[in-house]
C-alpha positions as CSV (number, residue, x, y, z in Angstrom):
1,X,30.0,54.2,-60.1
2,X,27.0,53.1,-62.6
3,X,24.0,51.4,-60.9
4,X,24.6,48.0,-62.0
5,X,22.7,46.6,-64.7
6,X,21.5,42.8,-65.6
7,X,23.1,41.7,-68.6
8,X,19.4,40.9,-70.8
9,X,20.2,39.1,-73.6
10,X,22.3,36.7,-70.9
11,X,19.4,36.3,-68.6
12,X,17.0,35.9,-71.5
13,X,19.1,32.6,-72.6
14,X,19.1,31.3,-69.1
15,X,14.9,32.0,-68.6
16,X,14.8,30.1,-71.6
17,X,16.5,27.2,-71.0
18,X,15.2,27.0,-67.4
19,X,11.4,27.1,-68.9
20,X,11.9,24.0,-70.8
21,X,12.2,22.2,-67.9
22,X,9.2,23.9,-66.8
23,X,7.2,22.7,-69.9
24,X,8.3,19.3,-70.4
25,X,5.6,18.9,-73.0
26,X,6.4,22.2,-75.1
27,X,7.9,22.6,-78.5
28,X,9.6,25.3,-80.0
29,X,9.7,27.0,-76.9
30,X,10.6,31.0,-77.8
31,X,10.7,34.1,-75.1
32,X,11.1,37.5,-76.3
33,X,13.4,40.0,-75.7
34,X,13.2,41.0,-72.1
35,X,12.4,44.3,-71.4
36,X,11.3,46.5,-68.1
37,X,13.2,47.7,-65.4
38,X,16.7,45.9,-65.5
39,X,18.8,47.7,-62.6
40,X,20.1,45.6,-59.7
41,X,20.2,46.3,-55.6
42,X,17.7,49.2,-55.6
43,X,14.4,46.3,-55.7
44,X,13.3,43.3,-57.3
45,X,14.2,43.1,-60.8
46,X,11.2,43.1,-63.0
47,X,11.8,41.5,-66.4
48,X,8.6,41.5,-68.5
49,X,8.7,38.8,-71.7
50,X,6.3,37.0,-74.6
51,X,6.5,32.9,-74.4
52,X,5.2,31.1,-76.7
53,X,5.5,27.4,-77.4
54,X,3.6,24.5,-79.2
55,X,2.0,21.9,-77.5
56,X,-0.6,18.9,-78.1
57,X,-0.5,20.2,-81.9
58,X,-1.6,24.3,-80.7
59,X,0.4,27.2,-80.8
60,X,0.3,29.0,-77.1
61,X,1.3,32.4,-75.6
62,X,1.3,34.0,-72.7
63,X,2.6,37.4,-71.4
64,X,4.5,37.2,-68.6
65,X,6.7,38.8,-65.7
66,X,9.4,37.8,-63.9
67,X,10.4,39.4,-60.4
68,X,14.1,38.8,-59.4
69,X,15.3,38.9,-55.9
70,X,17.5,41.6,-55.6
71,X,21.4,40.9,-54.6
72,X,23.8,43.2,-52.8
73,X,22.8,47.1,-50.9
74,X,18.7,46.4,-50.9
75,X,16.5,48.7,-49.3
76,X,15.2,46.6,-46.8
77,X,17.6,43.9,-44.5
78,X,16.1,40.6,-46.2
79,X,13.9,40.0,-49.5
80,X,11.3,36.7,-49.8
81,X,10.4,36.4,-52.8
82,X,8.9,33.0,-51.7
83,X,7.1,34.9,-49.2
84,X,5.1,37.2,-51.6
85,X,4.6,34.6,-54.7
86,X,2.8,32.8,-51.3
87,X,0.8,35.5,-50.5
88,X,-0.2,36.5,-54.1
89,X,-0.9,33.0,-54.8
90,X,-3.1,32.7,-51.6
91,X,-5.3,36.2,-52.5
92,X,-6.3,34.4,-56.3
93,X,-8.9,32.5,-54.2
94,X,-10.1,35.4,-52.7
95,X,-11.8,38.9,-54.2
96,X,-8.3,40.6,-54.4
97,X,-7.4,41.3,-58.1
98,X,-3.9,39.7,-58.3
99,X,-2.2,38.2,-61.4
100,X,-2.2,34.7,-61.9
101,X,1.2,33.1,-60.2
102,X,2.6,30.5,-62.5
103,X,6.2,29.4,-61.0
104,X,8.5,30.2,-58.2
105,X,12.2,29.2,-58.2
106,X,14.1,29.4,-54.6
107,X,17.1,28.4,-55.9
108,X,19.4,31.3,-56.9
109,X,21.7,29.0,-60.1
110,X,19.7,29.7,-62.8
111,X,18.9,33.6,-62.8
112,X,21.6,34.2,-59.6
113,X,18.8,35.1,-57.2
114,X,15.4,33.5,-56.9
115,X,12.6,34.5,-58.1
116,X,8.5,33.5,-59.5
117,X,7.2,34.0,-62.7
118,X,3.6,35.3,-63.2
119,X,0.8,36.2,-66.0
120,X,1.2,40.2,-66.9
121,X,-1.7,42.1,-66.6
122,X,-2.9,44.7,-68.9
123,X,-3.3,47.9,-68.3
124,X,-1.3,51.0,-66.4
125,X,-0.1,52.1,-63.4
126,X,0.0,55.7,-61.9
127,X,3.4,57.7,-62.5
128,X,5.9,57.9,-59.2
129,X,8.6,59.4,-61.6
130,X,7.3,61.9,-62.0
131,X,4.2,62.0,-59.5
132,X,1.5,61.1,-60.7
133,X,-0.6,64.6,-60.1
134,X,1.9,66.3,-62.0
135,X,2.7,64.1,-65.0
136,X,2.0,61.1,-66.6
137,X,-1.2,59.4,-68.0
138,X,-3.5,60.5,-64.9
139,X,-3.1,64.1,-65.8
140,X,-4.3,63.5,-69.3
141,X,-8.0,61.5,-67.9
142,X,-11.4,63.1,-67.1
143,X,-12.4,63.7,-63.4
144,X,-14.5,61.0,-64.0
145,X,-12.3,58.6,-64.7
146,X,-9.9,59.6,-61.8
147,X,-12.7,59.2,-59.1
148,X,-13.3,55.9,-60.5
149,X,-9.6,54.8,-60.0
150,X,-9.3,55.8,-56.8
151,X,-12.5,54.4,-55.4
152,X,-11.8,51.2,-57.1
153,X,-8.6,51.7,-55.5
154,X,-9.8,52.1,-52.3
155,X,-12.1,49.2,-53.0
156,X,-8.9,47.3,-53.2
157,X,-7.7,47.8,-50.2
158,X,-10.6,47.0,-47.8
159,X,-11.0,44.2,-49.8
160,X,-7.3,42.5,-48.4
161,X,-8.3,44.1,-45.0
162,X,-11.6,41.6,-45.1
163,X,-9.8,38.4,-45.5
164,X,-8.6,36.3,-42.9
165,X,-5.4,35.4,-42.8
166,X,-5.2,32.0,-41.3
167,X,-8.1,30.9,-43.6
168,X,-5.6,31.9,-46.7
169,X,-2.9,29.9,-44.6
170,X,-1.6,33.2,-44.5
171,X,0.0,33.3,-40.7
172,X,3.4,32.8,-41.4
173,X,4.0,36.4,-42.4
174,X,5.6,38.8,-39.6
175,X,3.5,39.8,-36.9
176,X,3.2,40.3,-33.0
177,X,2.6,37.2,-30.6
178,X,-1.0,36.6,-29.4
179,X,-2.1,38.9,-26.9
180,X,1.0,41.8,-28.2
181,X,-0.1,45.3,-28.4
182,X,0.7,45.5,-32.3
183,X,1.0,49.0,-32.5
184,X,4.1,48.9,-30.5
185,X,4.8,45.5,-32.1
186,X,5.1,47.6,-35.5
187,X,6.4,50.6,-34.1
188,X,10.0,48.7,-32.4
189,X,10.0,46.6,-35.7
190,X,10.2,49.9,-37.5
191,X,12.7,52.0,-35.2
192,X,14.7,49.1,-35.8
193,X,14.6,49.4,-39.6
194,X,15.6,53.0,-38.7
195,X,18.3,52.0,-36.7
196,X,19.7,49.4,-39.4
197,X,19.3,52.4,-42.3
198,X,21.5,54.8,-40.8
199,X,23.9,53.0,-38.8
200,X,24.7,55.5,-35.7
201,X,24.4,58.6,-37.8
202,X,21.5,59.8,-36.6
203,X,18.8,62.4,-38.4
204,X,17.1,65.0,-36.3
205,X,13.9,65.2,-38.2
206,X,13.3,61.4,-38.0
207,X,14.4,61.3,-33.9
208,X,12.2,64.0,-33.6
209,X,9.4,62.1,-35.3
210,X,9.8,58.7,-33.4
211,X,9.6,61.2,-30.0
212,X,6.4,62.4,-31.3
213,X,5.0,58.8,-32.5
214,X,6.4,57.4,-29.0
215,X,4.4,60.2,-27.0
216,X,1.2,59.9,-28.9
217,X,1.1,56.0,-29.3
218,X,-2.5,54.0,-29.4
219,X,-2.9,51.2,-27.6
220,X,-3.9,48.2,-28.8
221,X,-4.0,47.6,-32.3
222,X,-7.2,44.8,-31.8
223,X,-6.5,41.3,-34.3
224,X,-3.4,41.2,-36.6
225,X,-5.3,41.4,-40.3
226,X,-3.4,41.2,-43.4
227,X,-1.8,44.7,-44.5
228,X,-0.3,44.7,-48.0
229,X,2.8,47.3,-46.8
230,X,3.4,49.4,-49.7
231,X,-0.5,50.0,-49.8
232,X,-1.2,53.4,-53.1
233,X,-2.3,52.8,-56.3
234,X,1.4,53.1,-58.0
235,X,1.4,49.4,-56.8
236,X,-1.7,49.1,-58.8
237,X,-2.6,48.1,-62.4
238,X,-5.7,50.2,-63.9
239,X,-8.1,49.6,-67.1
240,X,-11.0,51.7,-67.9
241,X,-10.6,53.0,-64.6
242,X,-10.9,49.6,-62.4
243,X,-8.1,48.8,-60.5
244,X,-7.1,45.0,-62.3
245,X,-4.5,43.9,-60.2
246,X,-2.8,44.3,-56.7
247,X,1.4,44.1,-57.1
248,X,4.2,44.4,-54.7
249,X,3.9,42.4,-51.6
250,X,7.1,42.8,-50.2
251,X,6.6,44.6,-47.5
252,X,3.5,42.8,-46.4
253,X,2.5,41.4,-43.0
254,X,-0.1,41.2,-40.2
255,X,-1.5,44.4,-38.4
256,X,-3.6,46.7,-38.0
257,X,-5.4,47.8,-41.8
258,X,-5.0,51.2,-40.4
259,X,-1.3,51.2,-41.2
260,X,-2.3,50.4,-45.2
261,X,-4.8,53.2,-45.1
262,X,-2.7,55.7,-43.4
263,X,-0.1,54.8,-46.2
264,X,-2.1,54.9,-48.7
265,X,-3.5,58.3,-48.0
266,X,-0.1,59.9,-47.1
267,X,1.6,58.5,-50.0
268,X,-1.0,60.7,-52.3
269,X,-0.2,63.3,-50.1
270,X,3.2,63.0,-50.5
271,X,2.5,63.1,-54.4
272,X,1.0,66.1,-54.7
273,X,1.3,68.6,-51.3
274,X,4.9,66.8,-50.7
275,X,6.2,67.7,-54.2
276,X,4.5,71.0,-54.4
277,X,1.7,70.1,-56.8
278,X,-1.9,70.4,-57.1
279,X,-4.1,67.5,-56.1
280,X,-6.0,66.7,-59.6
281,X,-9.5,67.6,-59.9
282,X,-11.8,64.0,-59.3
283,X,-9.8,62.6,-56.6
284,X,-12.0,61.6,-53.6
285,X,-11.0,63.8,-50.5
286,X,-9.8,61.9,-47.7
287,X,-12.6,62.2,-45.7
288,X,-14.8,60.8,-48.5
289,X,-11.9,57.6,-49.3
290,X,-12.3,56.6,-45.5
291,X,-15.8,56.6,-45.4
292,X,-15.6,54.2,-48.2
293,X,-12.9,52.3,-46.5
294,X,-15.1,52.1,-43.2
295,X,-17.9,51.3,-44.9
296,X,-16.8,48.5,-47.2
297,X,-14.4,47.2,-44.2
298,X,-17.7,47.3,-42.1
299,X,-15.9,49.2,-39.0
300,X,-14.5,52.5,-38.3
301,X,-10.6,53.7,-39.0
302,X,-9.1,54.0,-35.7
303,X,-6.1,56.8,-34.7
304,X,-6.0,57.1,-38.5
305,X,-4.1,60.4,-38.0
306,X,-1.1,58.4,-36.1
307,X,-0.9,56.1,-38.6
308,X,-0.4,59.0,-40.9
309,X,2.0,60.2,-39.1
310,X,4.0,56.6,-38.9
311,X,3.3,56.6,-42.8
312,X,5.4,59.2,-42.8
313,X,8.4,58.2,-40.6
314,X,8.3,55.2,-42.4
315,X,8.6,56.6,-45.9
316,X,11.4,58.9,-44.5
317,X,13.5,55.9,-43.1
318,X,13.0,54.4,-46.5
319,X,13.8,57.0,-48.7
320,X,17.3,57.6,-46.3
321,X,18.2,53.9,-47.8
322,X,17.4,54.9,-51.5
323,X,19.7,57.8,-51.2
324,X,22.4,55.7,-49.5
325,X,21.9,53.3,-52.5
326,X,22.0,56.4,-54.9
327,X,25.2,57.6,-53.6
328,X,27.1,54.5,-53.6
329,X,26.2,54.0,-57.1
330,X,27.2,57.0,-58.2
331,X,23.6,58.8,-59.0
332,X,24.3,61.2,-56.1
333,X,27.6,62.9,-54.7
334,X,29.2,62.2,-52.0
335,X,28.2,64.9,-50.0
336,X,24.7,65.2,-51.2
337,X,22.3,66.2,-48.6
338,X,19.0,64.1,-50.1
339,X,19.3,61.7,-47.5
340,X,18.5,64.1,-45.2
341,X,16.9,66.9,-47.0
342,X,13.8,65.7,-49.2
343,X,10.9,65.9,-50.1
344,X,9.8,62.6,-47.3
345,X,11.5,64.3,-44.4
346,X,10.4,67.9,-45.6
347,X,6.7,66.8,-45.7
348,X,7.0,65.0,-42.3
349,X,8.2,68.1,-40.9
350,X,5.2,69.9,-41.6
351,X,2.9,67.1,-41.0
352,X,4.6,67.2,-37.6
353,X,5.0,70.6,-36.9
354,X,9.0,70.2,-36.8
355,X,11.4,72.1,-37.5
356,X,12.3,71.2,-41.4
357,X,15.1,68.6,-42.4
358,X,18.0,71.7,-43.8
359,X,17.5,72.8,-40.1
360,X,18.7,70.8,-38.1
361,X,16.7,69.3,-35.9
362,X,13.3,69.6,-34.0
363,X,11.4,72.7,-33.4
């Protein structure tokens, strides 16, 4: 069974007509061909597109994107793409690069799902397919320009950690009760992600990880702040080596910033020691990123090797649901082991000292 795909030309036609009503005052209202990503149920579709229109006698143009809430097998249980136009909307008063928000559409007629529309920002983003410290544009830059990316990067991210979030009206997201110990607030809110992934068939490596998470737990957590969720620099745009904007909000709530620095600094793990290659020359280590994270952030990272850890449980659980999405669609057999046996649940193994995934279980 094909991954099912968005019919383009279709949806182009709909955009269209539903931007008119958008621009009551436009003219000659054209949008390009929409290109990008186009396949359905894996994540948000992202269509990007050229408008251009006449209005008050001058020609205009803008390049734009437009996220689609995905329908059908998602990875995660529920999608709001309300939720992060509101979030990404909020951060534009703040020192967060994020693009320019322009509409948001909650009701599902015109596109079949809803979704926001937003400027598109220049520039690139770092390669997940394949990593990025083994192909793409990164590999091609000077050491230079690679430290500059990541620090800017890591600029980034203590820069969210700094806001406030009821001052960006930002409290609605998910996050424990006043006075809740939110490290166990995100750790049951993320066995039950676990749970909901694979459905009574359990996997030993992952049990075996939750044990160890369970037994080594911190208490506390201190004040919910705002964590972006999918917190590396593949979520990030990059020119001249200065990350430009801050994308994909939808795992975002309120925690502990450690949990966006632990991800952060596992997911570049994962992209070089998990896939067997070679960190690249100008990289900041990791103890030189969390010095710059402490000291822009203006406190210290706390049990930053558990939140490593739950990085990595985490990344596992998802990855389990990409597969199960893989196989119903055909991309994998039936009998495939990769939602088992990968490169996620291999790493975590050795981060953990477990026995790996094609084994069985825990050592």
């Amino acid at each position: 069974m094909p991954v099912p795909r968005r019919d383009l030309d279709e949806t182009r036609l709909r955009l269209l007509d539903w931007l008119r009503g958008r621009l009551p005052r436009a003219r000659g209202i054209e949008v390009s061909p929409l290109t990008g990503p186009a396949a359905t149920g894996f994540s948000n579709d992202t269509l990007l597109f050229d408008l251009a229109w006449e209005e008050d006698g001058r020609r205009e143009q803008r390049a734009l994107v437009c996220r689609v809430q995905p329908t059908g097998l998602g990875v995660f249980p529920r999608y709001d793409v309300a939720q992060q136009y509101r979030v990404m909307d909020a951060l534009r008063a703040t020192a967060v690069p994020v693009p320019a928000m322009l509409w948001l559409e909650p009701d599902p007629a015109p596109l079949g799902s809803p979704f926001f529309v937003m400027e598109r920002v220049e520039g690139r983003i770092p390669s997940d397919t394949p990593p990025y410290h083994s192909g793409g544009w990164v590999t091609e830059i000077a050491p230079a320009e690679r430290c500059a990316l990541w620090e800017s990067a890591v600029d980034a991210l203590a820069e969210i950690h700094r806001q406030e979030p009821a001052a960006l009206g930002l409290d609605f997201l998910d996050a424990p009760p006043p006075g809740t110990d939110t490290v166990a607030w995100q750790l049951e809110h993320w066995t039950r992600y676990y749970e909901w992934v694979v459905d009574g068939e359990r996997q030993p490596t992952l049990d075996a990880a939750l044990d160890w998470l369970h037994a080594r737990r911190p208490r506390g957590g201190g004040v919910p702040r705002l964590c972006w969720g999918d917190a590396r620099i593949g979520n990030m745009i990059f020119r001249d080596g200065r990350c430009v904007a801050v994308l994909d909000w939808e795992m975002a709530t309120l925690g502990p910033p450690e949990m966006d620095l632990g991800w952060f600094l596992y997911m570049d793990r994962h992209h070089s020691d998990g896939v067997g290659a070679a960190r690249l020359p100008g990289f900041p280590g990791r103890a030189e990123t969390v010095a710059r994270w402490e000291q822009r952030v203006g406190r210290p990272a706390l049990d930053l090797a558990w939140w490593e850890a739950f990085a990595g449980f985490r990344f596992a659980a998802i990855i389990i649901r990409v597969a199960q999405q893989m196989i119903r669609f055909g991309v994998l057999q039936p009998d495939s082991t990769f939602p088992v046996d990968n490169t996620a649940s291999r790493l975590l193994a050795r981060e953990l000292d477990l026995l790996p995934p094609a084994a069985g279980g825990p050592a």
